[in-house]
Backbone as JSON Lines, residues from 0, in Angstrom:
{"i":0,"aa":"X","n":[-52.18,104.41,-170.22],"ca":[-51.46,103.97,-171.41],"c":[-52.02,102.64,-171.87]}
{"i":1,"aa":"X","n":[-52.19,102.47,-173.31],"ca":[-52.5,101.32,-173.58],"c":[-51.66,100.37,-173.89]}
{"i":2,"aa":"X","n":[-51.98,98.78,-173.96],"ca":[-50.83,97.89,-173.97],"c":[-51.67,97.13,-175.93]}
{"i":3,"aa":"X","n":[-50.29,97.32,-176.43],"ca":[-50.32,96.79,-177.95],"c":[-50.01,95.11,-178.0]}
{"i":4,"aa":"X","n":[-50.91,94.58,-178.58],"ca":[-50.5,92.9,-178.99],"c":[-49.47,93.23,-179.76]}
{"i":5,"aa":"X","n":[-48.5,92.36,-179.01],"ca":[-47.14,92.35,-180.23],"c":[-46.94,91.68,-181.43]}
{"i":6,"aa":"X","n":[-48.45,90.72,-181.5],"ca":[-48.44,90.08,-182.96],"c":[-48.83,91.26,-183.8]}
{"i":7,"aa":"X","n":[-49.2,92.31,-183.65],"ca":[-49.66,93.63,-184.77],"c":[-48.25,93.92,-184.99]}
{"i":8,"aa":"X","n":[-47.38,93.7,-184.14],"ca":[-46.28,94.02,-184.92],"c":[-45.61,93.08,-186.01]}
{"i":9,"aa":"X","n":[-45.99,91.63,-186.07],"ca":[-45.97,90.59,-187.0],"c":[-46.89,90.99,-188.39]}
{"i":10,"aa":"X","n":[-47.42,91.39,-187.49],"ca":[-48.6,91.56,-189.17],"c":[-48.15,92.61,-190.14]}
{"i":11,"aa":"X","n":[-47.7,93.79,-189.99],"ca":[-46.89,94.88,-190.64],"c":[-45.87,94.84,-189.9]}
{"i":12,"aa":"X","n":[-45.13,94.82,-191.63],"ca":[-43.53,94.23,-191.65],"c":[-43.13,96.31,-191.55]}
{"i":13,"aa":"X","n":[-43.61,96.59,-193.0],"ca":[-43.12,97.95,-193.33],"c":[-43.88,99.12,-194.16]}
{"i":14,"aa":"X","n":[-44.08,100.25,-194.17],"ca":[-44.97,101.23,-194.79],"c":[-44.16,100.98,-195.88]}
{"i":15,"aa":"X","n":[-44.84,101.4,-197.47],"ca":[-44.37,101.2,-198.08],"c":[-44.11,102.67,-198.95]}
{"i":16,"aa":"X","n":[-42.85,103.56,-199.35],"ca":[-42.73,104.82,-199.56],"c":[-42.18,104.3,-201.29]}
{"i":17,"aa":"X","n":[-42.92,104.95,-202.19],"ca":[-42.6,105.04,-203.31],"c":[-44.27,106.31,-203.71]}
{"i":18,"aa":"X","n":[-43.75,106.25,-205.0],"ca":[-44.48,107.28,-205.75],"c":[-45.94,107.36,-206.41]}
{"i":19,"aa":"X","n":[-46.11,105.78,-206.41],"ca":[-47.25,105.58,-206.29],"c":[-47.89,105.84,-204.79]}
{"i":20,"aa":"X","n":[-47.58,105.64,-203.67],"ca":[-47.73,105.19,-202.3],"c":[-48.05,106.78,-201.82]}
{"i":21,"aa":"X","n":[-47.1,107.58,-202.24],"ca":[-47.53,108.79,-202.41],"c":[-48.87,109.5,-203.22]}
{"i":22,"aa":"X","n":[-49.19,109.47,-204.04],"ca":[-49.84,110.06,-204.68],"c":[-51.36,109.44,-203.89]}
{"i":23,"aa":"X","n":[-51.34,108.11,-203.57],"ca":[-52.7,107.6,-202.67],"c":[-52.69,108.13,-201.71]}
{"i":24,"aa":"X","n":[-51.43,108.88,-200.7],"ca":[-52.04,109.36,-199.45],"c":[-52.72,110.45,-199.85]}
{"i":25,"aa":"X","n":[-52.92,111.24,-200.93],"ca":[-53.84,112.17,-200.94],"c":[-55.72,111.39,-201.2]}
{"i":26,"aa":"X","n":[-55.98,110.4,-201.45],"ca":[-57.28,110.05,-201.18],"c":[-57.1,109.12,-199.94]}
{"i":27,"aa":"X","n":[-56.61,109.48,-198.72],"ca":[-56.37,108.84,-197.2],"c":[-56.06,107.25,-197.56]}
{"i":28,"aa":"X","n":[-55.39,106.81,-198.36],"ca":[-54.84,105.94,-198.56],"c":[-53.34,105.36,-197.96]}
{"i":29,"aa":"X","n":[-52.88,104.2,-197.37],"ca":[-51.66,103.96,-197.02],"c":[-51.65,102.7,-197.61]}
{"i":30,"aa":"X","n":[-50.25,102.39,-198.08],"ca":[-49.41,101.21,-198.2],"c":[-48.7,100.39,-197.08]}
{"i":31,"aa":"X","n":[-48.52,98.88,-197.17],"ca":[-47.89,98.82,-196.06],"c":[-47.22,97.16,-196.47]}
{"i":32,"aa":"X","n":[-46.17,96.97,-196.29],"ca":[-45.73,95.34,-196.85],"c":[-47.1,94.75,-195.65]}
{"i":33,"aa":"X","n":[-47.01,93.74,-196.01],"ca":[-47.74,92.65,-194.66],"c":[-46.84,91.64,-194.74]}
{"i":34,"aa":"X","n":[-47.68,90.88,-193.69],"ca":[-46.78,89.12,-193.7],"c":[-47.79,88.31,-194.54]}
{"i":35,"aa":"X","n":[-46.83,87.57,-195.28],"ca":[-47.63,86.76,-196.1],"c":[-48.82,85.89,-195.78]}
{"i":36,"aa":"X","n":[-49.12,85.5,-194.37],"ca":[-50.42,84.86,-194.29],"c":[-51.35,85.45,-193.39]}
{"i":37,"aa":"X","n":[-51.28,87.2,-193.52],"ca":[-51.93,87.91,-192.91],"c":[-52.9,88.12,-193.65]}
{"i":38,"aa":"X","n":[-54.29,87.88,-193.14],"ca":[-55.66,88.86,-193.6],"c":[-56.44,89.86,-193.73]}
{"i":39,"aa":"X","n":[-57.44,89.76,-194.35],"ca":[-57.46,91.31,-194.01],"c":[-57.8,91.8,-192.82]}
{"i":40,"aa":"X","n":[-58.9,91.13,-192.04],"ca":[-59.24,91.43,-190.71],"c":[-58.01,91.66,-189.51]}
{"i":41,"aa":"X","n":[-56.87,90.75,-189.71],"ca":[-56.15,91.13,-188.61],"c":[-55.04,92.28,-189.44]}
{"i":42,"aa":"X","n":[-55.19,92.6,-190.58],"ca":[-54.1,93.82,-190.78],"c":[-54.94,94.82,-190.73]}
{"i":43,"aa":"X","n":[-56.54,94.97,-190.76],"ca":[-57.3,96.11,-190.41],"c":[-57.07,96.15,-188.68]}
{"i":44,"aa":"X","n":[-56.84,94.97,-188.21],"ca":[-57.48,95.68,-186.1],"c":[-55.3,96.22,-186.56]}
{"i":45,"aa":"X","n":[-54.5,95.33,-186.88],"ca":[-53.43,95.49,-186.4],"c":[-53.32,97.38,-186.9]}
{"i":46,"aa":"X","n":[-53.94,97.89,-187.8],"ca":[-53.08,99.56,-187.89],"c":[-54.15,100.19,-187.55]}
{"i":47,"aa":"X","n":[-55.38,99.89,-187.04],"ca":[-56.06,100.53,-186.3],"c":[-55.45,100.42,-184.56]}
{"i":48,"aa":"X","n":[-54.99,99.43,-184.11],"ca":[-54.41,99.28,-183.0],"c":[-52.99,100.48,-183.18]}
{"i":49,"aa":"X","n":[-51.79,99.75,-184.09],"ca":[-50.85,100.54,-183.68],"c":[-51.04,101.97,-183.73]}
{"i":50,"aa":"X","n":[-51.68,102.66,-184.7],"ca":[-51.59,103.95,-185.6],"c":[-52.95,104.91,-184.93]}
{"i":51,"aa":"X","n":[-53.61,104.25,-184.05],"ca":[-54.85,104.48,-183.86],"c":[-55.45,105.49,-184.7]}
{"i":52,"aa":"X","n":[-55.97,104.54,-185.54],"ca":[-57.13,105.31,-186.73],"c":[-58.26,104.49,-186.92]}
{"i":53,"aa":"X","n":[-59.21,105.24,-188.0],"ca":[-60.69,103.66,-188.54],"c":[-60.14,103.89,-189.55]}
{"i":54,"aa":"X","n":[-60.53,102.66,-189.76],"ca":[-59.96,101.89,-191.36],"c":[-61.29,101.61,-192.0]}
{"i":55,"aa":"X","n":[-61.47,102.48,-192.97],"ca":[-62.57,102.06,-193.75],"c":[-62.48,100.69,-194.97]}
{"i":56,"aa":"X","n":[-61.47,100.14,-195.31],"ca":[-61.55,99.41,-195.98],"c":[-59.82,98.85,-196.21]}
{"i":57,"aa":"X","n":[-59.46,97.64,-196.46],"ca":[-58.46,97.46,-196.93],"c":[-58.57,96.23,-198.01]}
{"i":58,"aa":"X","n":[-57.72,96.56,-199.22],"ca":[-57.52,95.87,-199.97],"c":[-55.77,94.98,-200.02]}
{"i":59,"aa":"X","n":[-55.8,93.81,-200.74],"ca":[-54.48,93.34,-200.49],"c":[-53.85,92.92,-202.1]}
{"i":60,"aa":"X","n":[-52.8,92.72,-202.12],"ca":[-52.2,92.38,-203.35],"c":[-50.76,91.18,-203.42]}
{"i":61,"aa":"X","n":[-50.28,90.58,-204.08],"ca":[-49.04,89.31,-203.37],"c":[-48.07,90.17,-205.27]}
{"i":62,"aa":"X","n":[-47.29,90.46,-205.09],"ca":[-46.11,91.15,-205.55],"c":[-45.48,90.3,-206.09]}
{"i":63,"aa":"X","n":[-45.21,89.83,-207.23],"ca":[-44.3,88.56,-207.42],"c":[-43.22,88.78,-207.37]}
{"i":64,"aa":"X","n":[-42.52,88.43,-207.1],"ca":[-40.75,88.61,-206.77],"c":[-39.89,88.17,-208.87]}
{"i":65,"aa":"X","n":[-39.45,88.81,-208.94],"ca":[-38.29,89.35,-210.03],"c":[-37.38,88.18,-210.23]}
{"i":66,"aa":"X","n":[-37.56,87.31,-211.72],"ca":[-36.46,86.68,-211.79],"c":[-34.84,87.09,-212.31]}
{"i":67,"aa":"X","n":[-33.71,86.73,-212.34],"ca":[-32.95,87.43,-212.37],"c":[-31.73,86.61,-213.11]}
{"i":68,"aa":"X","n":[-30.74,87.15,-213.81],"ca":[-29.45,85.98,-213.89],"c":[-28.01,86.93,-213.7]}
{"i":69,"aa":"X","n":[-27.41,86.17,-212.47],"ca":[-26.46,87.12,-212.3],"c":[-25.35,85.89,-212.21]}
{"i":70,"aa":"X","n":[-24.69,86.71,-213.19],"ca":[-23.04,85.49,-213.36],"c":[-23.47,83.94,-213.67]}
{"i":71,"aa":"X","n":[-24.75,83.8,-214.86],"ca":[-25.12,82.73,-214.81],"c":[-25.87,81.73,-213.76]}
{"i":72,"aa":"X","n":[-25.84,82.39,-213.04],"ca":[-26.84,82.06,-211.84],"c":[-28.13,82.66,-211.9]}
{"i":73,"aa":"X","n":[-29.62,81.68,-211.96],"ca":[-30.87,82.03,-212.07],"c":[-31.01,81.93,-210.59]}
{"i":74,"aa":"X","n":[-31.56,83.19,-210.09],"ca":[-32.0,83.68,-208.94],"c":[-33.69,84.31,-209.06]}
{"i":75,"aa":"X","n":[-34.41,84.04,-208.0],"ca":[-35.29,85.05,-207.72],"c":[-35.57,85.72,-206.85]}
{"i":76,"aa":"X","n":[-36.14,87.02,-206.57],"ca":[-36.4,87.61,-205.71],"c":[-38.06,87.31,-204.68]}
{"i":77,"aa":"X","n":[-38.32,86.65,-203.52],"ca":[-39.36,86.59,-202.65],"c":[-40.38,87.06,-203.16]}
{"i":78,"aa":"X","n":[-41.3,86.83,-203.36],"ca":[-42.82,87.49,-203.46],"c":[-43.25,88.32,-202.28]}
{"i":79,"aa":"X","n":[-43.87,89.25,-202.38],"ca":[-43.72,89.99,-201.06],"c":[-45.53,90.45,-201.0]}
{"i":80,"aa":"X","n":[-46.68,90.31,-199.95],"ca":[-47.74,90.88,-200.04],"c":[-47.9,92.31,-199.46]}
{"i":81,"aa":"X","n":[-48.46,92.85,-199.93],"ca":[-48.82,94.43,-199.56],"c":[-50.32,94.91,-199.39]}
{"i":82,"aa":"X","n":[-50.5,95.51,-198.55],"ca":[-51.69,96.22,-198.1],"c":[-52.2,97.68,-198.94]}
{"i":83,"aa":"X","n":[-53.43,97.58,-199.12],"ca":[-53.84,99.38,-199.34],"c":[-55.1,99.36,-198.82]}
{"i":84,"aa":"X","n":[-54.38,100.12,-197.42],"ca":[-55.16,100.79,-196.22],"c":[-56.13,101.95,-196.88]}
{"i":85,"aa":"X","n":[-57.26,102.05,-196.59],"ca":[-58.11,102.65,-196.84],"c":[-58.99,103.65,-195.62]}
{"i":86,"aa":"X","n":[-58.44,105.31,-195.39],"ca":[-58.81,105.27,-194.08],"c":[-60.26,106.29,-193.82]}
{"i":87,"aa":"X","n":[-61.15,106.4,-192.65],"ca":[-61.96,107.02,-192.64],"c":[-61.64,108.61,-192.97]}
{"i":88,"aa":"X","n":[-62.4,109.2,-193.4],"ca":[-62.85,110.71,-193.08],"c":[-61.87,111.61,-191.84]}
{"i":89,"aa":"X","n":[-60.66,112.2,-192.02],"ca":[-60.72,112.83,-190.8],"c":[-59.47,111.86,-190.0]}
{"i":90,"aa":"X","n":[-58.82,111.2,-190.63],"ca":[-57.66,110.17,-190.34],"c":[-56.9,109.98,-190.66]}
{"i":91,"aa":"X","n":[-55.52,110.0,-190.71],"ca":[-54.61,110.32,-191.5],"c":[-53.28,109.45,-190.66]}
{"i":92,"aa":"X","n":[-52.46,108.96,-191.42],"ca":[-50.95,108.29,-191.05],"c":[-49.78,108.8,-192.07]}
{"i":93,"aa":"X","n":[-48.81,109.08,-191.13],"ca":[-47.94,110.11,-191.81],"c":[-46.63,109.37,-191.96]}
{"i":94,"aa":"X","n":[-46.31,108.23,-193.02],"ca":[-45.53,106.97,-192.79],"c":[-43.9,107.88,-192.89]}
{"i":95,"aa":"X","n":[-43.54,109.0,-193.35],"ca":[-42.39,109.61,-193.45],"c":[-41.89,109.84,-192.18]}
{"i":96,"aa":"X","n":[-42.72,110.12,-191.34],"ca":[-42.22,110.52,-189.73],"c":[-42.1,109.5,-189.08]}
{"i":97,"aa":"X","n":[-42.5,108.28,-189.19],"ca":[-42.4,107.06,-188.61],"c":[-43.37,106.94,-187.07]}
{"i":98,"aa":"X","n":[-43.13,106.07,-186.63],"ca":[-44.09,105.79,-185.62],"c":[-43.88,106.85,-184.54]}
């Protein structure tokens, strides 16, 4: 059995399931929140570690968080960064079934 660094579990917060997120797993694509001062190198070893797959490429994006006014109160919502996992040939992560 192998033993997982538990900072890969710092680095991905959460898969990310919407309809866009869908339509990319058909070109072996995954979504995934990250932590905001994660890179790409350690969110490529971290879902090649947990998920064991190759990661051919990942791209990243920072989400701006939603301003809002509720009851006269200006609120905003967190900025949140997200991943798009890019995976080899022959590799696949099935984020509906969970880990």
């Amino acid at each position: 059995m192998k033993t997982i660094d538990p900072r890969h579990y710092d680095v991905i917060v959460a898969p990310v399931v919407t309809e866009k997120a869908t339509l990319a797993s058909e070109h072996n694509k995954v979504l995934f929140k990250v932590a905001s001062k994660a890179t790409k190198p350690q969110i490529k070893e971290a879902v090649e570690k947990l998920f064991d797959v190759k990661v051919k490429s990942v791209n990243t994006l920072v989400r701006k968080g939603k301003t809002k006014v509720f009851r006269g109160n200006l609120g905003s919502q967190s900025d949140t960064k997200r991943a798009i996992v890019t995976l080899e040939e022959g590799h696949r992560i099935d984020v509906t079934t969970g880990l």
